[in-house]
C-alpha positions in Angstrom: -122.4 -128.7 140.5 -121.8 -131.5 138.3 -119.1 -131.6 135.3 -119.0 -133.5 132.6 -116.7 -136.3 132.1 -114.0 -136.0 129.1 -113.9 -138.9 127.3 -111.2 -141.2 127.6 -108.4 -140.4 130.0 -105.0 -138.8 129.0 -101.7 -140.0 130.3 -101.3 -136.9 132.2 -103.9 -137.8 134.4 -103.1 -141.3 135.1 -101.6 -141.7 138.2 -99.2 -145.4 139.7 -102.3 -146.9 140.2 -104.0 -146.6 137.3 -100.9 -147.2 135.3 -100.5 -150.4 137.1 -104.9 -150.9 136.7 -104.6 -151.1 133.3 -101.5 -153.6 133.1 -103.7 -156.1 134.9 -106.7 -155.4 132.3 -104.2 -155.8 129.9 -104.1 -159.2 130.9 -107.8 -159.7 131.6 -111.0 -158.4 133.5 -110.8 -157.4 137.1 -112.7 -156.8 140.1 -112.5 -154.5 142.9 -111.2 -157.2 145.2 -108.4 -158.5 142.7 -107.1 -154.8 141.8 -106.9 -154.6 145.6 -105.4 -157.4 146.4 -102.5 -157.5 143.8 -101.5 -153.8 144.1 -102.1 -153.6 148.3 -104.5 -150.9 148.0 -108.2 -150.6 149.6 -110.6 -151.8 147.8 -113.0 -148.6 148.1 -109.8 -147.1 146.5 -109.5 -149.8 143.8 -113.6 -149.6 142.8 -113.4 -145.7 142.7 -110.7 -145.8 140.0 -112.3 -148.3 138.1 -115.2 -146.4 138.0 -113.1 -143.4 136.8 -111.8 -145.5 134.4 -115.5 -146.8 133.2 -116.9 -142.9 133.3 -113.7 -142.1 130.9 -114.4 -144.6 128.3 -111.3 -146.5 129.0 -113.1 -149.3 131.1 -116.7 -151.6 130.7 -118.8 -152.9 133.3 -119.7 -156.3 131.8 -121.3 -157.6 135.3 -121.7 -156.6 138.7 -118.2 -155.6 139.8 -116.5 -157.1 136.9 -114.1 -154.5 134.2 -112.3 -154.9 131.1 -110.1 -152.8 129.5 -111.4 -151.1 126.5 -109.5 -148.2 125.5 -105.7 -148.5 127.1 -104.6 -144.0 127.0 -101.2 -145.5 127.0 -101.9 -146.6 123.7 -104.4 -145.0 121.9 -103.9 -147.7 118.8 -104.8 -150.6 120.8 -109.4 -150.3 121.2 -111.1 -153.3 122.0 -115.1 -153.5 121.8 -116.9 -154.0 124.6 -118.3 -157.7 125.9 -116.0 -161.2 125.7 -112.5 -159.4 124.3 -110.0 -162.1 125.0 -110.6 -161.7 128.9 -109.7 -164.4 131.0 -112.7 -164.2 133.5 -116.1 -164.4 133.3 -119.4 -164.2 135.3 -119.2 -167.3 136.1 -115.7 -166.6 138.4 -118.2 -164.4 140.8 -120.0 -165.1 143.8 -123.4 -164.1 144.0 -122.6 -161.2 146.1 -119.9 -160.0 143.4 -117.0 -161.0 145.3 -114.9 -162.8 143.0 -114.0 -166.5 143.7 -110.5 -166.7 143.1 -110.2 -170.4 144.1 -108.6 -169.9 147.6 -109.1 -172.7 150.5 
């Protein structure tokens, strides 16, 4: 049985982590492995609620395992357009596999 998907998220169904999700896409795009790594979740756990996020209209895909923000719930007055809004990452910060290259030795 498959529902549909309302479409942006309400506060009341945010929970810590995507609260703290959308701080770091405040800031710029994520991946998977960043949201993991800065808020000591899994990152299965971090790509599904990105993907909720994307599914409610509050998230883009612009590559392969790469998310900006696009609609914040938190503040419904603040709508970027999808594509190059003022993130600080790009394809170009991604392996080939999608794993981002964050630099480290």
């Amino acid at each position: 049985m498959s529902t549909k998907a309302q479409s942006v998220l309400d506060t009341d169904d945010l929970n810590d982590t995507d609260e703290a999700i959308l701080e770091l896409m405040r800031d710029g795009r994520v991946t998977p492995p960043l949201v993991a790594k800065k808020l000591q979740k899994s990152r299965e756990y971090a790509s599904e609620r990105l993907i909720r996020m994307k599914e409610h209209g509050n998230a883009t895909r612009i590559a392969p395992g790469l998310y900006e923000l696009v609609n914040d719930p938190r503040r419904p007055d603040t709508v970027r357009a999808g594509g190059d809004a003022g993130g600080r990452m790009s394809e170009g910060d991604l392996f080939e596999d999608g794993e981002l290259d964050e630099g480290e030795n």
